[in-house]
C-alpha positions in Angstrom: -20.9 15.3 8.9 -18.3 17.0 6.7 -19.7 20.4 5.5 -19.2 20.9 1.9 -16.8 23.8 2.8 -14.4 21.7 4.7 -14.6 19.4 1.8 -13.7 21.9 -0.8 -10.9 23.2 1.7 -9.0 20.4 2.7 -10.6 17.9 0.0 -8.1 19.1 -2.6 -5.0 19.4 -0.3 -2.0 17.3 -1.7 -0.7 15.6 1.0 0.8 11.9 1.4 -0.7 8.5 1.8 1.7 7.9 4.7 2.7 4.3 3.9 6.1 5.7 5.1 7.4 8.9 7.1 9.3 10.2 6.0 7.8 9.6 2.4 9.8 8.4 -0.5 9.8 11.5 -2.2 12.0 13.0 0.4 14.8 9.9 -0.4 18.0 10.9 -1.4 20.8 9.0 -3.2 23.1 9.8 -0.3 21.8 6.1 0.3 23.1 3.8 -1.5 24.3 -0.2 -2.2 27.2 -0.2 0.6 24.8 1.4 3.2 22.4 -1.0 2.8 24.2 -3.7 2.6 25.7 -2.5 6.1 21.9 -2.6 7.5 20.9 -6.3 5.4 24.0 -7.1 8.2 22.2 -5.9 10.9 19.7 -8.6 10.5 20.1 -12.0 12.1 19.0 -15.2 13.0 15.5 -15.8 14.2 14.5 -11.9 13.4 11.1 -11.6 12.4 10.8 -9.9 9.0 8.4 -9.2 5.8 9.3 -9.3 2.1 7.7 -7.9 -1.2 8.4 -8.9 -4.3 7.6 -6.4 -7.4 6.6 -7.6 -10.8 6.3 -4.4 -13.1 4.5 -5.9 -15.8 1.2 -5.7 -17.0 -0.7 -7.0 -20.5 -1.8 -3.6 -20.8 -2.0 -0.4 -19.6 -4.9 1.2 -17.3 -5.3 4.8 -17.3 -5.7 5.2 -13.9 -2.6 3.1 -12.6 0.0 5.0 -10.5 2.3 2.1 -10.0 6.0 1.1 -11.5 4.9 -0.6 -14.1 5.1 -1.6 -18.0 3.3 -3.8 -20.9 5.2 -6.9 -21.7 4.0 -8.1 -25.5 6.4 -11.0 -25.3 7.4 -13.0 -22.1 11.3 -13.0 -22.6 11.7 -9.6 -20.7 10.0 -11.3 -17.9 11.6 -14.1 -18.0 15.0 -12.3 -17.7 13.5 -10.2 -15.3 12.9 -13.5 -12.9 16.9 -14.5 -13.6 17.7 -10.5 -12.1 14.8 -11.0 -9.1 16.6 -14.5 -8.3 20.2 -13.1 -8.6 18.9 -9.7 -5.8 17.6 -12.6 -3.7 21.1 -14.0 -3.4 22.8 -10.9 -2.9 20.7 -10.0 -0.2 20.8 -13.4 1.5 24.5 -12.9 1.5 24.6 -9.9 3.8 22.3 -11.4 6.0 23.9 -12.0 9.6 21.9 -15.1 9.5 19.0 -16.4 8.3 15.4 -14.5 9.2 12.5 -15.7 9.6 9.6 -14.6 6.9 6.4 -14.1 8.1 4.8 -12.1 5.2 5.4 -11.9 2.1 3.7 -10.1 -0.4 3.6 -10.2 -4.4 2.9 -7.0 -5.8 2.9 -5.3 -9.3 2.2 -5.1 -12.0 0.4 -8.2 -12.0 2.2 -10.9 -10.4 0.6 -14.0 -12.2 1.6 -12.5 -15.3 4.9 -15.1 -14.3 4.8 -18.7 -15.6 4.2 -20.9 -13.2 7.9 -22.3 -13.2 8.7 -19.0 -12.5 6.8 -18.0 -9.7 8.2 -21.6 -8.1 11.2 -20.7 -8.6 11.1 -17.7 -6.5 9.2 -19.2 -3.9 11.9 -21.9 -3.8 15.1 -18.8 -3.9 13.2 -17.1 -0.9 12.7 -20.3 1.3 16.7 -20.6 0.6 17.0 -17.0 1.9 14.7 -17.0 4.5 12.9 -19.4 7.2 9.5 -19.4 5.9 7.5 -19.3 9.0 4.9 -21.7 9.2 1.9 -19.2 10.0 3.2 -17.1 7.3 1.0 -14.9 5.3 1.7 -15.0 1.6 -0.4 -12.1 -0.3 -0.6 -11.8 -4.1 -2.3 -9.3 -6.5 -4.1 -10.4 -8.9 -5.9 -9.2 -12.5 -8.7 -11.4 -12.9 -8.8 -10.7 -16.5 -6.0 -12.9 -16.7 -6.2 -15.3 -14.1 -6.2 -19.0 -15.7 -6.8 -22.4 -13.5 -3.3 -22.9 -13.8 -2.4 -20.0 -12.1 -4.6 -20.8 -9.2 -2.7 -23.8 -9.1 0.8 -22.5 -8.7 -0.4 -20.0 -6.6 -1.8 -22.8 -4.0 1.5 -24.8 -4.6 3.8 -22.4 -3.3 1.7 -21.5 -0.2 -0.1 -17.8 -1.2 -2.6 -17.6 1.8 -4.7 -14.4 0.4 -5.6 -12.8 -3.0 -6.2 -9.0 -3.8 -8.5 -9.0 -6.7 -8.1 -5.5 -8.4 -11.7 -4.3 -9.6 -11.7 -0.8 -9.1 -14.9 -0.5 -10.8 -17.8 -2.3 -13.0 -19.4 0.1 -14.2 -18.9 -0.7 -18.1 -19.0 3.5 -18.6 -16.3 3.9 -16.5 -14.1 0.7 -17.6 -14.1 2.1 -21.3 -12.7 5.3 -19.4 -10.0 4.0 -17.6 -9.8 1.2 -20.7 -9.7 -1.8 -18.1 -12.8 -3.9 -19.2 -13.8 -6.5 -16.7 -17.3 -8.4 -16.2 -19.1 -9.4 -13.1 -18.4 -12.8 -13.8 -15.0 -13.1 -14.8 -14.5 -11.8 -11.5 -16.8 -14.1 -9.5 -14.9 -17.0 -10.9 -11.4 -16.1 -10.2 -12.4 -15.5 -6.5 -14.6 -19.4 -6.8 -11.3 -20.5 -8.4 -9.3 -19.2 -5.4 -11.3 -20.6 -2.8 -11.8 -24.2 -4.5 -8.2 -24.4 -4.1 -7.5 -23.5 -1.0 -6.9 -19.9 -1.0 -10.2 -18.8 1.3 -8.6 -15.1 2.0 -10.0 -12.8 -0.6 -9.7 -9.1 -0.7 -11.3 -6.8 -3.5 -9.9 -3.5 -4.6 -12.2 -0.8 -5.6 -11.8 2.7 -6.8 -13.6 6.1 -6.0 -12.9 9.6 -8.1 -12.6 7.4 -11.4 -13.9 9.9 -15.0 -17.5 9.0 -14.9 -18.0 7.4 -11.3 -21.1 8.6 -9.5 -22.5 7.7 -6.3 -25.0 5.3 -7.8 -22.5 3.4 -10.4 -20.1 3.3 -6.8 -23.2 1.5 -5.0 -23.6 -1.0 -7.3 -20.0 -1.7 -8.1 -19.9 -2.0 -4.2 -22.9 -4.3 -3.8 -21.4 -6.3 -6.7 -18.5 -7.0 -4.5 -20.1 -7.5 -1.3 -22.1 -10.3 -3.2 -18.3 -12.4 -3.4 -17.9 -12.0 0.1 -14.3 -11.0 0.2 -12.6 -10.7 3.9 -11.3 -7.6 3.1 -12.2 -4.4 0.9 -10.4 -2.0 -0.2 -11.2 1.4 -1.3 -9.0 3.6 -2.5 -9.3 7.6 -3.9 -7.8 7.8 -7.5 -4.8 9.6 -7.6 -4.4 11.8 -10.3 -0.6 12.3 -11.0 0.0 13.6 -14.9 3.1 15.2 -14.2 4.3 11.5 -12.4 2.2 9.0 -15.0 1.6 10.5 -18.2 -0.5 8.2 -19.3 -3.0 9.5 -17.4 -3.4 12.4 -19.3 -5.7 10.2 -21.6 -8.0 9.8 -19.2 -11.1 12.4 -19.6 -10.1 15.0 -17.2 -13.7 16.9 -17.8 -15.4 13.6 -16.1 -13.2 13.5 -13.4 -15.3 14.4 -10.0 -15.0 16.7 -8.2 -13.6 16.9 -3.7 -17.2 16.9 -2.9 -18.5 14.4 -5.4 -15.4 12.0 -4.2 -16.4 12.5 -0.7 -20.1 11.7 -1.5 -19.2 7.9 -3.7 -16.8 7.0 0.0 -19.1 7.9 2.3 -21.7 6.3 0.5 -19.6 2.9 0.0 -18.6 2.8 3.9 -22.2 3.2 4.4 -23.1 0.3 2.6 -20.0 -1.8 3.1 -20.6 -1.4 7.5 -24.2 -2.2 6.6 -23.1 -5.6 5.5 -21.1 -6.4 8.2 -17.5 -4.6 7.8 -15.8 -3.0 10.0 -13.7 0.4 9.0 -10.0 -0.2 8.9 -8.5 3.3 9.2 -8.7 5.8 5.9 -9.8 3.8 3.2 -10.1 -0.1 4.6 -12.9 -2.5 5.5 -12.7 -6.3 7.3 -15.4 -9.1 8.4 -15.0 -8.8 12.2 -13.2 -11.5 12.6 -10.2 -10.8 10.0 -6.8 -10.6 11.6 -6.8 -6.8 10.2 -9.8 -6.0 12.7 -8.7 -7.8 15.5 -5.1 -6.2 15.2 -7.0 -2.7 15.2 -9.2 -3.6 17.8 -6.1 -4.5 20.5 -4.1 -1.4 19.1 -1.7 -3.3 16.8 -2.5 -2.2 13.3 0.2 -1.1 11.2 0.7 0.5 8.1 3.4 0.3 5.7 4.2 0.4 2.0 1.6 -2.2 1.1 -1.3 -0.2 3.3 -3.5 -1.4 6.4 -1.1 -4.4 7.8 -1.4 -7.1 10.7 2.2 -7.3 10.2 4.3 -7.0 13.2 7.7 -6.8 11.8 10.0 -3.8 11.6 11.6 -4.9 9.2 10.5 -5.3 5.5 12.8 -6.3 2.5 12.1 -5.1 -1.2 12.7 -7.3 -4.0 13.0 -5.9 -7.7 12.7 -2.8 -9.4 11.1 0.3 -7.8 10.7 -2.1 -4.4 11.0 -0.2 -1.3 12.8 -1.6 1.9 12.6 -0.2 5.6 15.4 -2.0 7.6 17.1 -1.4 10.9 18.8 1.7 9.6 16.8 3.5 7.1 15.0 3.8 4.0 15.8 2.4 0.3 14.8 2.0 -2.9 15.5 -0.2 -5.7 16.4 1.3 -9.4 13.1 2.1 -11.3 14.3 1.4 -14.4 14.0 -2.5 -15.4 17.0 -2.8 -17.4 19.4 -0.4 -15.3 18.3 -2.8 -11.7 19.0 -5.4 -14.2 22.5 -4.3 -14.8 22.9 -3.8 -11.3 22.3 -6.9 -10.1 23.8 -9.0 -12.5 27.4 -7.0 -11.3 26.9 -8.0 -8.3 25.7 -5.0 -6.6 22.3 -4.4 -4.3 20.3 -2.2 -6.5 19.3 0.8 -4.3 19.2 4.1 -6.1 18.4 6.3 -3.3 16.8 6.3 0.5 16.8 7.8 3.9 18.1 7.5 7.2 15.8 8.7 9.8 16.7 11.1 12.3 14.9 11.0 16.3 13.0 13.5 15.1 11.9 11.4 12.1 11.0 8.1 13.7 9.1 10.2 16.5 7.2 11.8 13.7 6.6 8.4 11.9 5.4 7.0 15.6 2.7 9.9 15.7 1.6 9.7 12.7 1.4 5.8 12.1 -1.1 5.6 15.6 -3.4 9.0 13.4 -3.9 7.2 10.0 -4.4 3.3 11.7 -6.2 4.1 15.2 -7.4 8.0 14.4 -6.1 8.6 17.5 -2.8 9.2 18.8 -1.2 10.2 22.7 1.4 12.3 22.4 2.5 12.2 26.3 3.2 8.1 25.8 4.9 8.3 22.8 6.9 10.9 23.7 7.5 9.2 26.8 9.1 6.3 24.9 11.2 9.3 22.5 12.6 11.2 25.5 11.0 14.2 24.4 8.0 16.4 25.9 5.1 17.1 23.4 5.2 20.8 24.4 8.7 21.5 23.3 8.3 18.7 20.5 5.5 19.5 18.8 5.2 23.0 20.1 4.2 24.5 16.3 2.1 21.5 15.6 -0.1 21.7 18.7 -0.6 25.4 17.7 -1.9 24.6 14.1 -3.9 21.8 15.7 -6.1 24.7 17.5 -7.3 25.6 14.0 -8.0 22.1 13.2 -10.0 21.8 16.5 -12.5 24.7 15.1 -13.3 23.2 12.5 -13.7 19.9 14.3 -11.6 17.9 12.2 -9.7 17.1 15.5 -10.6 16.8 18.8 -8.0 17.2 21.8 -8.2 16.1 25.6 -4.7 17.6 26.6 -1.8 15.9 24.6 -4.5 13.0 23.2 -5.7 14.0 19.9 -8.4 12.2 18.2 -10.1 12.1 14.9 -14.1 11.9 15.1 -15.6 9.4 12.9 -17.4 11.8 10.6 -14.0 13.1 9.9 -11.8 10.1 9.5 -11.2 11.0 5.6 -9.4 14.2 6.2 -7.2 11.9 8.7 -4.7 12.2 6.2 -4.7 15.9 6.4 -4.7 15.6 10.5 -2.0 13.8 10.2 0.0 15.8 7.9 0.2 18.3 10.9 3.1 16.6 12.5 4.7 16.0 8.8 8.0 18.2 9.3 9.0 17.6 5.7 5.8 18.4 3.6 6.2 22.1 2.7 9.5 20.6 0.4 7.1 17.7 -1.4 3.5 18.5 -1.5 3.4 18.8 -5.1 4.2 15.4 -5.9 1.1 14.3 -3.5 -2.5 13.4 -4.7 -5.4 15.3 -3.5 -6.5 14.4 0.4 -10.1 12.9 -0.5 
């Protein structure tokens, strides 16, 4: 059990997410178009690989969002937007050394079905042109169920999307007038009985702690709410609050906002009840039927985690499409432009779009080795990965495995000689655990969101 000191000590810590280490804030624009178009030609024939695809549009705004994103009143900026996504397709394909093989793919946003359906086909179509679509292959989409219509269901089971994310975040109706994104129970329940009529059986729910005006009782029901749709996956993420990064979030009612210790009480009381009906924990802040390939990839030591979260995904390499998208290939980090119009521009010259990235040092991708195994297993061996790095943990980590000791005493680590382990009643300060071995934080914590 967390004591409410702990909570109110390392509850409010910034520190990362860790989708990445190093962590895009720490990207430079010492990377840029040529150097990634060097490592796109690193990639060949037959390589396993992932792709995401990022719609930044939205019919409106929610207060709470901390994504690249806008409101799009008319559908011509989408619409050029497709022509600029089809065009960086293309351009990528181009540098390939030959022609991958895709086994995920992920739609993200924004809201993806915010695209016609012509549209959506004709990306599928570009991408199968690019890319040998595996025939296993996982295709994810987000999803606003606001907006969901039957004939996006049906587009979205012609070109082959194998799982839905259903963003909910609450349904409270208290809290949806706070974070002005109003959504019924059963608006919901029929865009996940639309899904499944048409073939799409793989339905994940995203919910929301630390919203203005959440309590542990509104959480509960919210969360019984979706364990009534019986989605294969739930996920349950801690709002960030980020101002200085989203503005818009200044509207939100920062009085109403709760508190480290009331944020700890709404997880721990969702976990509770989502294990109770038959999930299993996924790392920080997921839960999976038993069966899901997400548990069965934990279970025999295989989860990963990357910019999209908690992944079965075995590839190392993942390709970014549009603006704001984020790529990890054979020789670093990159980032698309932000900006709509100047990726835009960029593409339709003929150049990748990359503002900025990273190339990872040793030191880095031992770092990003250590910390992946904390936040997906809670557990990490320092003497076999080091093993694989050349390097000894003593010499290594020898700073880290001194601030561990403190860590120890207040028992939000154990350690058997180099094996550290998180214990279950502390796996939501793993983040701050892991932040231990972060080498970079000091120079970016303030652009972090609170550790609970």
């Amino acid at each position: 059990m967390i004591s409410p000191d702990l909570i109110d000590r390392l509850g409010g810590a910034r520190v990362p997410r860790y989708t990445s280490y190093p962590t895009a804030p720490h990207f430079t624009a010492e990377v840029g178009p040529e150097q990634v178009g060097d490592w796109l030609a690193g990639i060949g024939a037959g390589e396993a690989v992932s792709a995401y695809i990022h719609v930044p549009f939205c019919a409106e705004l929610c207060l709470y969002c901390g994504c690249h994103t806008r409101v799009a009143r008319r559908y011509a900026p989408v619409e050029a937007y497709v022509a600029d996504l089809e065009r960086e397709i293309d351009l990528v394909a181009r540098r390939f050394a030959g022609r991958p093989v895709l086994r995920h793919l992920h739609w993200g946003g924004g809201t993806p079905t915010m695209l016609r359906g012509s549209d959506m086909r004709r990306l599928m179509a570009r991408l199968r042109g690019a890319f040998t679509v595996a025939p296993d292959a996982e295709i994810a989409v987000e999803i606003d169920p606001r907006t969901l219509t039957p004939a996006d269901v049906e587009t979205l089971a012609a070109i082959g999307v194998t799982r839905a994310s259903l963003g909910v975040q609450s349904l409270d109706p208290e809290v949806q007038r706070a974070i002005r994104r109003l959504q019924s129970v059963e608006e919901t329940a029929r865009a996940v009985a639309w899904l499944r009529f048409s073939g799409i059986e793989a339905v994940n729910v995203d919910l929301m702690i630390g919203l203005p005006h959440q309590s542990v009782e509104n959480v509960l029901a919210t969360v019984n709410h979706a364990v009534a749709l019986e989605p294969d996956r739930v996920a349950l993420f801690g709002y960030g609050h980020v101002p200085w990064m989203k503005p818009h979030q200044r509207a939100l009612p920062e009085a109403a906002l709760p508190g480290p210790r009331e944020r700890h009480a709404q997880f721990e009381a969702a976990a509770a009840r989502l294990v109770r009906a038959g999930y299993v924990r996924i790392g920080l802040d997921h839960f999976a039927r038993a069966d899901d390939p997400l548990a069965l990839a934990m279970a025999g030591g295989a989860l990963r985690r990357n910019f999209q979260g908690y992944t079965a995904d075995a590839a190392d390499t993942l390709v970014g499409f549009g603006a704001s998208s984020i790529s990890s290939l054979p020789g670093g980090l990159a980032q698309n432009i932000a900006d709509i119009a100047a990726y835009g521009d960029a593409v339709r010259q003929g150049r990748l779009a990359t503002a900025r990235g990273l190339v990872p040092t040793p030191e880095d991708r031992l770092r990003r080795d250590v910390i992946e195994r904390l936040m997906c297993d809670l557990a990490v061996d320092l003497d076999a990965i080091c093993a694989r790095h050349g390097v000894v943990p003593e010499t290594a980590f020898a700073t880290e495995l001194d601030t561990l000791a403190e860590l120890v005493r207040l028992g939000v680590v154990r350690r058997a000689g180099n094996r550290i382990a998180v214990p279950e009643e502390m796996r939501s300060l793993v983040r701050s655990a892991s932040a231990v071995f972060d080498a970079r934080l000091a120079g970016g914590a303030g652009r972090y969101s609170t550790g609970l």
